[in-house]
Rosetta silent file (secondary structure, phi, psi, omega in degrees, C-alpha in Angstrom):
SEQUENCE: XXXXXXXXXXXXXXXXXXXXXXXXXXXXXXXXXXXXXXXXXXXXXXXXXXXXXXXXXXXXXXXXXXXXXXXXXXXXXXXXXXXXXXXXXXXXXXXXXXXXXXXXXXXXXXXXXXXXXXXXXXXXXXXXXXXXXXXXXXXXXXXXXXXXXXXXXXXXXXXXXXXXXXXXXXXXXXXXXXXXXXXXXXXXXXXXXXXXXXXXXXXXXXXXXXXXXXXXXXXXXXXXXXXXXXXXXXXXXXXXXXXXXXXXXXXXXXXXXXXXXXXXXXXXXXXXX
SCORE:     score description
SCORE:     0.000 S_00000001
   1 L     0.000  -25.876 -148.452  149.794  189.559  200.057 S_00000001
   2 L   -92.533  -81.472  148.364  148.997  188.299  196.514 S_00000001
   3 L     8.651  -77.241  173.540  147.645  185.359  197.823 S_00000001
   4 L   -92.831    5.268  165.516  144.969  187.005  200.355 S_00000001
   5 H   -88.073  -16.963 -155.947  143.837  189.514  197.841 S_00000001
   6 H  -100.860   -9.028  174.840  143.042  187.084  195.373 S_00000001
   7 H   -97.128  -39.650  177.078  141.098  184.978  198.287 S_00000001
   8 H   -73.031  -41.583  164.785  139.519  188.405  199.256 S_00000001
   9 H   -50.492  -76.612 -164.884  138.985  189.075  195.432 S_00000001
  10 H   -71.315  -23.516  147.903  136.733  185.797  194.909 S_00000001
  11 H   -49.448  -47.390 -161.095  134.827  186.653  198.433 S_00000001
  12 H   -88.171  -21.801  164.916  133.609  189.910  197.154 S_00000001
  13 H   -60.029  -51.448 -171.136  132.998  187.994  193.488 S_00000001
  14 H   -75.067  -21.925  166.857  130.614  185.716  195.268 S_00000001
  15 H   -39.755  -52.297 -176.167  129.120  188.874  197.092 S_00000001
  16 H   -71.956  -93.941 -151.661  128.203  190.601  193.814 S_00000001
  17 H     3.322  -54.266 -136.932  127.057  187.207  192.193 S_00000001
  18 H   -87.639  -32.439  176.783  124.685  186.887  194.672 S_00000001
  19 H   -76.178   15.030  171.861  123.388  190.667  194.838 S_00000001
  20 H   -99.360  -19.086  175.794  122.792  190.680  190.792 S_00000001
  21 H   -61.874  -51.588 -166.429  120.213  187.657  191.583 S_00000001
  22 L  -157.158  127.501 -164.113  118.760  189.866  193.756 S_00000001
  23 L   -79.531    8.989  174.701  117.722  193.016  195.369 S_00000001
  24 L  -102.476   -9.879  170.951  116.864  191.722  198.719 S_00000001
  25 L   -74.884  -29.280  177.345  119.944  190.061  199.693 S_00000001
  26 H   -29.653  -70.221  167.471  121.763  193.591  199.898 S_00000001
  27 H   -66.964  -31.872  151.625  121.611  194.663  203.261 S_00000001
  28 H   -42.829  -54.386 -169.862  122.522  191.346  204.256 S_00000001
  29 H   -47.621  -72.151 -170.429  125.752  191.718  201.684 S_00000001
  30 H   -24.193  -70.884  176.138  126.285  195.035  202.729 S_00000001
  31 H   -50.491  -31.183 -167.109  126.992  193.769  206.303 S_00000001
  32 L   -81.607  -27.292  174.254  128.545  191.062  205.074 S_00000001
  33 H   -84.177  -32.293 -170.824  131.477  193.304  202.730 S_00000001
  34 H   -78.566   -8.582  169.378  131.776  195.469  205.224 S_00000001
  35 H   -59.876  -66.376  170.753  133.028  193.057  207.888 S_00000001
  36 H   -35.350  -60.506  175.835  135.539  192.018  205.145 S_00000001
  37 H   -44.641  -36.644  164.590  136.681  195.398  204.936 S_00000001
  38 H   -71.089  -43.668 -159.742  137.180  195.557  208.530 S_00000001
  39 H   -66.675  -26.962  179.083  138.509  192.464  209.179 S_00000001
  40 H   -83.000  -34.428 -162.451  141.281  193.610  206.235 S_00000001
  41 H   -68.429  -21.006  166.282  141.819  196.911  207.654 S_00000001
  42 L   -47.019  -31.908 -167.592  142.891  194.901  211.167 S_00000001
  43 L   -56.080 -172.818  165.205  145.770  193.774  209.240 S_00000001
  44 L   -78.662  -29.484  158.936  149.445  194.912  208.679 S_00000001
  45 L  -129.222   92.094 -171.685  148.518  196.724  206.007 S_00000001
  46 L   -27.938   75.871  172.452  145.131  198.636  206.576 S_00000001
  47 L    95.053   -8.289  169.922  142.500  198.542  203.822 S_00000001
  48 H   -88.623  -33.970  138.757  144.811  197.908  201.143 S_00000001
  49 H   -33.885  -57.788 -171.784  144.682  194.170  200.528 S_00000001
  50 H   -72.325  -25.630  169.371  141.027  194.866  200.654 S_00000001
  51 H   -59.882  -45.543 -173.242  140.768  197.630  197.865 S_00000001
  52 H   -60.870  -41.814 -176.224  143.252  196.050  195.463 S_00000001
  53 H   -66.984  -72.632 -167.249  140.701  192.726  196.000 S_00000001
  54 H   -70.612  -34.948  178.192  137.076  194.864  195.463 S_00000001
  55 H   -66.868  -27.067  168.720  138.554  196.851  192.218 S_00000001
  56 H   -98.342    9.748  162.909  139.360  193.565  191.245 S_00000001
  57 H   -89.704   -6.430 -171.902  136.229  192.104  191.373 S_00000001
  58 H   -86.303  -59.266 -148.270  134.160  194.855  190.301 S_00000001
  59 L    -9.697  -50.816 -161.550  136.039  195.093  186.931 S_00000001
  60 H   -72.908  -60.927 -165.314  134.109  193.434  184.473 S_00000001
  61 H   -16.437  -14.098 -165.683  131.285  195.432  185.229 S_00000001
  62 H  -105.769   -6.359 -172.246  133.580  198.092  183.494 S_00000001
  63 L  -115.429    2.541 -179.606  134.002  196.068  180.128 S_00000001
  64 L  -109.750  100.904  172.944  129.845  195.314  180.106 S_00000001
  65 L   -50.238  -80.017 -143.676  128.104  198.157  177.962 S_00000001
  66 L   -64.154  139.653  160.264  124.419  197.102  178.424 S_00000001
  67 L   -79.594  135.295 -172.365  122.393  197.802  181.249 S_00000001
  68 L  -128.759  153.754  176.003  120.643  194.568  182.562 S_00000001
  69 H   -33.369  -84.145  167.396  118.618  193.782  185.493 S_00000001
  70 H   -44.183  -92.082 -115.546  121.576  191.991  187.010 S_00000001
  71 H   -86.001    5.280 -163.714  124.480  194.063  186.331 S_00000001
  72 H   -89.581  -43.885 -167.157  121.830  197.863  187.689 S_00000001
  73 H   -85.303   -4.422  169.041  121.550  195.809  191.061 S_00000001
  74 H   -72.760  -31.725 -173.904  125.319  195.119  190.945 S_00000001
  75 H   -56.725  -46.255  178.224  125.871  198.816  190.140 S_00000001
  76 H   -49.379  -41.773 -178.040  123.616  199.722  193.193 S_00000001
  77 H   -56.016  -58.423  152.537  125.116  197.690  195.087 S_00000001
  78 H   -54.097  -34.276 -169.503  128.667  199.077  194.933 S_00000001
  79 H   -85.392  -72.371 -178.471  127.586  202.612  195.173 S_00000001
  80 H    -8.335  -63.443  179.508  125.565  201.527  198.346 S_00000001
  81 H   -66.001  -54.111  174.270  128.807  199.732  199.783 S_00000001
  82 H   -48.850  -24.436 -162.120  130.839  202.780  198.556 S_00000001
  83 H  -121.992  -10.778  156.887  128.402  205.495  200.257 S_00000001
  84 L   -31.091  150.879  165.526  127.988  203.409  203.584 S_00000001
  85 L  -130.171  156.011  159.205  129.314  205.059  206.678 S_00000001
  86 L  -151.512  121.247 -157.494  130.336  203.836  209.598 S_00000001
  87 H   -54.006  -68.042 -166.666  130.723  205.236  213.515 S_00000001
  88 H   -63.083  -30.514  129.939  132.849  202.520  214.455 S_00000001
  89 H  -132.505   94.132 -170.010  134.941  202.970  211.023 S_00000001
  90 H   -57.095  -66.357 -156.922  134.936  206.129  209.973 S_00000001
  91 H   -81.689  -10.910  164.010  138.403  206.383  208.820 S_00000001
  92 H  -100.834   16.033  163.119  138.938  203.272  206.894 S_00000001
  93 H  -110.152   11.338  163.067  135.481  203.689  204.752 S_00000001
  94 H   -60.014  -42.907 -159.001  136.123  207.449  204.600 S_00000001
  95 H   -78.027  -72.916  151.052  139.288  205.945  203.197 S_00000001
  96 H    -0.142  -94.733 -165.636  137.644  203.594  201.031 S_00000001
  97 H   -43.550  -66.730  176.262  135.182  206.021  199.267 S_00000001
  98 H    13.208  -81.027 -154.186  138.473  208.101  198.313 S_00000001
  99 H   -87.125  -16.370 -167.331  140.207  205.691  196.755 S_00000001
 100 H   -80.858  -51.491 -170.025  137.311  204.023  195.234 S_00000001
 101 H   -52.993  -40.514 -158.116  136.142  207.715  193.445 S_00000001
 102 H   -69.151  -21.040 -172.150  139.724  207.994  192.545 S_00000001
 103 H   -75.647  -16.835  178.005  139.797  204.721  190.911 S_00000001
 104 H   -84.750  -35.487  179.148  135.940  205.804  189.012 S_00000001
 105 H   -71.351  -22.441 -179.683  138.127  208.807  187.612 S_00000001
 106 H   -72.449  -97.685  176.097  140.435  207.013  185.994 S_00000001
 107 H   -28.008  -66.870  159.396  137.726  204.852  184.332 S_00000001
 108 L    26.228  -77.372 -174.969  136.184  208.059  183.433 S_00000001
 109 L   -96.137   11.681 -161.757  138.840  209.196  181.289 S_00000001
 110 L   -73.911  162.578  173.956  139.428  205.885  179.701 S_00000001
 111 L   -79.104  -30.674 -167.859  139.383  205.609  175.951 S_00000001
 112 L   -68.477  108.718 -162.787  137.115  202.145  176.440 S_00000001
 113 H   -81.334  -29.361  163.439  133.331  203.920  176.467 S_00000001
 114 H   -31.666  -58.122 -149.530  131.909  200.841  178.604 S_00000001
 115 H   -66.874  -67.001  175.080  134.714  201.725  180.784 S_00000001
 116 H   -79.905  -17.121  171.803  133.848  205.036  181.312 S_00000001
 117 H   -19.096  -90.277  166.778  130.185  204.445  180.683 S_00000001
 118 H   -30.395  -50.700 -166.102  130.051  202.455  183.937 S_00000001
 119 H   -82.698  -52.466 -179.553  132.303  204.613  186.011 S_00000001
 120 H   -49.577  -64.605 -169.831  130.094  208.048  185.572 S_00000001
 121 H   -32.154  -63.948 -171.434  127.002  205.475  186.307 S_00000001
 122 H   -64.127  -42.431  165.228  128.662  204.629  189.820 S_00000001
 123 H   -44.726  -62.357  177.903  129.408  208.084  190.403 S_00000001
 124 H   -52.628  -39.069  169.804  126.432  209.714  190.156 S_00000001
 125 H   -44.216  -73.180 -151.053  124.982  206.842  192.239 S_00000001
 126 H   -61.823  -29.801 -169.117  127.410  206.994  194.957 S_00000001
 127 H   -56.646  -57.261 -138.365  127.201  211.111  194.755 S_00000001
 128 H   -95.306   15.027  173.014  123.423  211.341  194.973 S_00000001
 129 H  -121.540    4.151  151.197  123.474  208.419  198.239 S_00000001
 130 L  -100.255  144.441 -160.967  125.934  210.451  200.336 S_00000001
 131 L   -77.084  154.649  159.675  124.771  212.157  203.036 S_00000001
 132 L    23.234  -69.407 -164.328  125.737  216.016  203.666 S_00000001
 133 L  -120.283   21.780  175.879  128.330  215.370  205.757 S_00000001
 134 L   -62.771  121.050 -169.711  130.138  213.061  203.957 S_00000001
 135 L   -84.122  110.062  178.250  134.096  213.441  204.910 S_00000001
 136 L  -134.855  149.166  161.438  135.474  213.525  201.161 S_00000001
 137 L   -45.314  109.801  172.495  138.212  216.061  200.639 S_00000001
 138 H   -27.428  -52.208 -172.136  137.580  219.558  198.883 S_00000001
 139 H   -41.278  -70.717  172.983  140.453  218.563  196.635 S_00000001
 140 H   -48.436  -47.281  176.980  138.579  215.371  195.478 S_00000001
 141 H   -71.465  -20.015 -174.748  134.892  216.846  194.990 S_00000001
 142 H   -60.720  -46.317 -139.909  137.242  219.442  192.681 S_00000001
 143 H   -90.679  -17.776  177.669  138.534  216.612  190.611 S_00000001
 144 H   -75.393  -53.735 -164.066  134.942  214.711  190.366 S_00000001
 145 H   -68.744  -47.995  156.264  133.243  217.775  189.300 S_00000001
 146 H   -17.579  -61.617 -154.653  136.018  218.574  186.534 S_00000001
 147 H   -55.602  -64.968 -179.067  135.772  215.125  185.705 S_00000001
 148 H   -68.461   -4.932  174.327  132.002  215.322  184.937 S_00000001
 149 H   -66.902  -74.005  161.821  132.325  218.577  183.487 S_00000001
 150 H   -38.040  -41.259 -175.698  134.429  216.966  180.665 S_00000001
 151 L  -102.495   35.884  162.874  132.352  213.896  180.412 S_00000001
 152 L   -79.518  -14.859 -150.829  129.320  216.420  179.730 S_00000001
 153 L  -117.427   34.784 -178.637  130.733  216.800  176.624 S_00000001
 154 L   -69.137  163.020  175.802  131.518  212.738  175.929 S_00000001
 155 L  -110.271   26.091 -176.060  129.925  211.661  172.654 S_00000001
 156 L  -119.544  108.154 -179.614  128.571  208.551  174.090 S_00000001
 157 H   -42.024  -52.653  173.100  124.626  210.319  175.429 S_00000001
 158 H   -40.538  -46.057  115.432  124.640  207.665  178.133 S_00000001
 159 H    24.388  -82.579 -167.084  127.419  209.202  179.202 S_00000001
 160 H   -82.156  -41.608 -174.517  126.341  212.458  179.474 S_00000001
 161 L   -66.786  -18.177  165.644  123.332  211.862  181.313 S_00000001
 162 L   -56.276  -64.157 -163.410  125.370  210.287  184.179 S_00000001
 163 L   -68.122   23.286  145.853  127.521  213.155  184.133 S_00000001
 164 L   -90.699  -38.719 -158.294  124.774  215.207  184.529 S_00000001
 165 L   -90.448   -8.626  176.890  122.972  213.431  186.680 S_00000001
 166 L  -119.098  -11.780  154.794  126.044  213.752  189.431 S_00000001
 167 L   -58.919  -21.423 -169.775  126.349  217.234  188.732 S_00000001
 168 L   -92.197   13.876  172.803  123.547  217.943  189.810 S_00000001
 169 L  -104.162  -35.237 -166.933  124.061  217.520  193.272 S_00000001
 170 L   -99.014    3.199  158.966  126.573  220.180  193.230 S_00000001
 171 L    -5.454  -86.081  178.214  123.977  222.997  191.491 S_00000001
 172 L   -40.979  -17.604  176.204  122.914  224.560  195.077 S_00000001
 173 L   -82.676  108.049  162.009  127.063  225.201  195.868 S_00000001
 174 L   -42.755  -27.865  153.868  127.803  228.683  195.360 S_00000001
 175 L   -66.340  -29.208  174.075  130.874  228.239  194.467 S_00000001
 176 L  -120.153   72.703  165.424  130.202  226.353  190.838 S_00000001
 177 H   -87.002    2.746 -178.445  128.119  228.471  189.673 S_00000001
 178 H   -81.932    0.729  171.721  129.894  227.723  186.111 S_00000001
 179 H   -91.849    7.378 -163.002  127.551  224.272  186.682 S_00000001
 180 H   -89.644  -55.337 -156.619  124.545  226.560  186.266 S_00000001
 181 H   -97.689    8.821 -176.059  125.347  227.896  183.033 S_00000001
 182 H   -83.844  -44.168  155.220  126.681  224.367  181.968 S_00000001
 183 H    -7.820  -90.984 -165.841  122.974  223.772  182.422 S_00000001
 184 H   -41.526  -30.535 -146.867  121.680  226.009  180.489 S_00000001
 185 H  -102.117  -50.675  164.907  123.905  225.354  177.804 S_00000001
 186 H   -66.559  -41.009  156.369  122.529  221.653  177.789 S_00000001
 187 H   -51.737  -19.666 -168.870  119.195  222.769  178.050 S_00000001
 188 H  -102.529  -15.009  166.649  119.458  224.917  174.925 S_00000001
 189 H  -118.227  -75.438 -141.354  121.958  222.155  172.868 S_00000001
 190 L   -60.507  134.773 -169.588  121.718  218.706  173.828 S_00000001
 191 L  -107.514   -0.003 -160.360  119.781  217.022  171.198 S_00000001
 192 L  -102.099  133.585  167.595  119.504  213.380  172.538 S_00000001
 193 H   -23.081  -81.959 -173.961  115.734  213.241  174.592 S_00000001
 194 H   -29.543  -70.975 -172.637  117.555  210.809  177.694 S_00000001
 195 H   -51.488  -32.793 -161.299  120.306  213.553  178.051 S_00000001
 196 H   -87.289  -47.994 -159.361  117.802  216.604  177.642 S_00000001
 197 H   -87.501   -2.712  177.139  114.694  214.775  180.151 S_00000001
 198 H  -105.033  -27.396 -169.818  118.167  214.440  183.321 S_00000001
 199 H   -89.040  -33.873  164.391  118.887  218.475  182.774 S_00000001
 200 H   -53.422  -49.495 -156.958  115.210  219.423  183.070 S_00000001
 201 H   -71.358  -53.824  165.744  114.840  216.594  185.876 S_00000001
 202 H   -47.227  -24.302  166.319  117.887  218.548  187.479 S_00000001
 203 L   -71.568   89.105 -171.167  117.122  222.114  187.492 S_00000001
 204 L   -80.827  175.461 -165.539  115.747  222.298  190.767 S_00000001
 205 L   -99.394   32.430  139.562  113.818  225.501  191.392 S_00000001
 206 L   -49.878  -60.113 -143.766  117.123  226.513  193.490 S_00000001
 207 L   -64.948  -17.611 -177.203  118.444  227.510  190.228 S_00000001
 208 H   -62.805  -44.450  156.276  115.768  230.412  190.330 S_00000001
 209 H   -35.863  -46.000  174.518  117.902  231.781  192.905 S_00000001
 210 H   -65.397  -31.829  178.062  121.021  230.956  191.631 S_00000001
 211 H   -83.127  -55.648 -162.427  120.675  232.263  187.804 S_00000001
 212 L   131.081  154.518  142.657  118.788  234.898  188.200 S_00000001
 213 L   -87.876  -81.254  159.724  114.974  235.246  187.214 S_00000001
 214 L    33.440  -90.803  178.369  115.755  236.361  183.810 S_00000001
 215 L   -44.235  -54.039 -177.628  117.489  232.694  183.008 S_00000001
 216 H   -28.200  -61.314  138.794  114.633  231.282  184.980 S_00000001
 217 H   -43.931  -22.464 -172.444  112.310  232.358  182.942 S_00000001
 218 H   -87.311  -32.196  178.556  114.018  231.576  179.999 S_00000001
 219 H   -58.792  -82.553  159.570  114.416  227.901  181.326 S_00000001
 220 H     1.849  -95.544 -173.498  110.821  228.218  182.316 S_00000001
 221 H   -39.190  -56.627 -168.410  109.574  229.355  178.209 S_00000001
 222 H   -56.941  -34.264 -160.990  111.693  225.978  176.760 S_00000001
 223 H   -83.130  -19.599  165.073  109.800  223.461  179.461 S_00000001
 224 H   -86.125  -38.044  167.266  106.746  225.355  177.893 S_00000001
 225 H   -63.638  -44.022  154.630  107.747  224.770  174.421 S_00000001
 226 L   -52.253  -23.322  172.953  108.332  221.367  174.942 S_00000001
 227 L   -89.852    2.505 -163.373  105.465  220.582  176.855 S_00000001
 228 L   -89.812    0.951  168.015  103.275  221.888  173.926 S_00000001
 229 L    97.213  -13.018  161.093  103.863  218.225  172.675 S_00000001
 230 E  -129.355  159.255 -178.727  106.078  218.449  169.497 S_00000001
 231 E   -99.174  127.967  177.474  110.099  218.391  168.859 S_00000001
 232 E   -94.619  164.539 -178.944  110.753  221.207  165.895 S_00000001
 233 L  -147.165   92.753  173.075  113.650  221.109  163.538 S_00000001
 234 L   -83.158  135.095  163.672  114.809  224.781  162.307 S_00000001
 235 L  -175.927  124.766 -162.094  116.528  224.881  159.616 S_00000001
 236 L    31.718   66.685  158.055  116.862  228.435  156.853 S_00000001
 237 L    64.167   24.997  165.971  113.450  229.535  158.816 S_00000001
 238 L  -129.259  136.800 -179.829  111.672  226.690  158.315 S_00000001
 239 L   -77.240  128.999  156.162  109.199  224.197  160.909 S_00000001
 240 L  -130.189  147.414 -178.086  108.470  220.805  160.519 S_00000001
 241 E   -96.909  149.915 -170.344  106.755  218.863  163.146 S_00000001
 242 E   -98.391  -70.093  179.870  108.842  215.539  164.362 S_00000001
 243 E  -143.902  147.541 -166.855  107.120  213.874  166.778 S_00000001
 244 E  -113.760  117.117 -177.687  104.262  214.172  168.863 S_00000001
 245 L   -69.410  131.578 -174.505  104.679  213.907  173.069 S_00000001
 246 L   -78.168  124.993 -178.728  102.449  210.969  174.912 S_00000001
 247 L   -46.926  -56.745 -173.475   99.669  212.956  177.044 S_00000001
 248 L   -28.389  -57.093 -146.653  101.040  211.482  180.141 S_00000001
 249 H   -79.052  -55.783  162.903  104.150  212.847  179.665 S_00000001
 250 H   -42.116 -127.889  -76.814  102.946  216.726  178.399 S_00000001
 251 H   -72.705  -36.620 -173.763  100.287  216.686  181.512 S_00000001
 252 H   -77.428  -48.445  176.755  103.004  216.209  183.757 S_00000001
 253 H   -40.968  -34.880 -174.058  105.366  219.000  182.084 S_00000001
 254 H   -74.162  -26.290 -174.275  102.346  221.175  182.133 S_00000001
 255 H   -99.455   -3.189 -177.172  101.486  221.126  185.646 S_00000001
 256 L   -96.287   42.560 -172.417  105.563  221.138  186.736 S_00000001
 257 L  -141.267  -11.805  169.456  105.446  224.208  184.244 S_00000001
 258 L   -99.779  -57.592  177.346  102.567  226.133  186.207 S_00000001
 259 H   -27.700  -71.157 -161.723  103.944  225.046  189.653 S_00000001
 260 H   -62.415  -84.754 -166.351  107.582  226.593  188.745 S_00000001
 261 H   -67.872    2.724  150.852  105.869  229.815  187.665 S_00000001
 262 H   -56.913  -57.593 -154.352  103.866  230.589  190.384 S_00000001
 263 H   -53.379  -37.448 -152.029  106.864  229.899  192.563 S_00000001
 264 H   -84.023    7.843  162.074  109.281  232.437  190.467 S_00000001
 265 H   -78.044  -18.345  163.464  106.171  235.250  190.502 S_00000001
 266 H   -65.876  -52.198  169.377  106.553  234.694  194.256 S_00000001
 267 H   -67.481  -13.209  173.713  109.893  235.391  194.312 S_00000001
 268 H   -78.303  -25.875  171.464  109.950  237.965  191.862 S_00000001
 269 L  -122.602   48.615  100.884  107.891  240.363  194.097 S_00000001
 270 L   -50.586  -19.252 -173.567  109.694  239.121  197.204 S_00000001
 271 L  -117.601   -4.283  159.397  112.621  240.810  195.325 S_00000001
 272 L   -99.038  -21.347 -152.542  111.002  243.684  194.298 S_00000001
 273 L  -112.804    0.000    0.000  109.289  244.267  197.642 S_00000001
């Protein structure tokens, strides 16, 4: 067993190698891991050879802080192979994605911030490339969304904006509506730009539904303060201007900042009327 993981290991090494060279080689790849995975799951022991083999080739990716060219299309790559489906084997990459998220939670929680750094990245990927109907366990979307819950409040920004950025898939569930007000709560605190420019990119104008028009609105007036082109700094009642916003970027806040309120004056007298 040792043996054919560690032969299975250094297949799936040259696999990445060759997708950090390049983004066009993927879909080839793709086809190419996922045979390995079948071809393991044929075995005496089903998919297990083959996991123990791909966690250990993905690793370093978990000890390499920077993002680079190369290691973005390795990340892609994995979530891609992780969020594949397949008619013909459902149940071992149903199986798969499992064990692979459970193995991203763990990194997660790690003390090593590459470590989790990395693992939120591949989450949110793999989150925001499964479809619908993805068969993942209630149990298991509980323990991801916890997860990211917790690493909203990591002190590494990079971090946060992952964990944001896979939260944000579960907004529209009715059930977490405590991700709503985690929102808001970022919009109205988070200080780092990166983290602050994924919960405005995330607030889809579901949330008008979801909140409340009240909150909407309130959401609504900061994306207007912010679009007027400078970051303020209060402190004992006093303004100073910081920086000054690149016209590109105010023109586009300004026109997604008319757009949202027309929509929520539609809905506001659909809901009076």
């Amino acid at each position: 067993m040792a043996e054919e993981e560690r032969r299975l290991a250094g297949e799936i090494a040259r696999v990445l190698d060759e997708c950090r060279l390049s983004h066009a080689v993927h879909p080839r790849k793709l086809k190419e891991l996922c045979a390995l995975r079948s071809a393991s799951a044929a075995d005496a022991h089903p998919g297990v050879c083959f996991f123990a083999a791909f966690s250990r080739a993905v690793t370093p990716l978990f000890d390499f802080p920077r993002r680079t060219v190369s290691s973005e299309r390795a990340v892609r790559f994995v979530s891609a192979f992780a969020a594949r489906g397949d008619e013909k084997d459902a149940a071992v990459c149903d199986a798969f994605l499992e064990e692979f998220l459970r193995f991203l939670l763990v990194a997660a929680a790690a003390a090593h911030r590459p470590a989790r750094f990395r693992a939120c990245q591949i989450i949110s990927e793999i989150i925001m490339r499964l479809p619908d109907d993805a068969e993942v366990s209630d149990e298991l979307w509980d323990e991801v969304i916890d997860s990211m819950k917790q690493r909203v409040g990591d002190k590494v920004p990079a971090v946060r904006a992952f964990a944001v950025r896979a939260l944000s898939r579960f907004v529209n569930d009715g059930d977490d509506s405590d991700i709503t007000n985690l929102f808001l709560q970022i919009l109205c605190q988070e200080q780092n730009t990166v983290c602050l420019s994924y919960g405005i990119h995330c607030m889809t104008l579901s949330l008008a539904v979801l909140m409340g028009f009240k909150a909407f609105y309130h959401i609504l007036n900061l994306i207007k303060f912010i679009i007027h082109g400078y970051c303020f700094y209060f402190s004992d009642g006093c303004t100073s201007n910081i920086q000054l916003m690149e016209a590109e970027a105010a023109l586009y806040w300004k026109i997604l900042c008319r757009h949202l309120q027309n929509e929520a004056e539609v809905r506001t007298l659909i809901f009076y009327f």
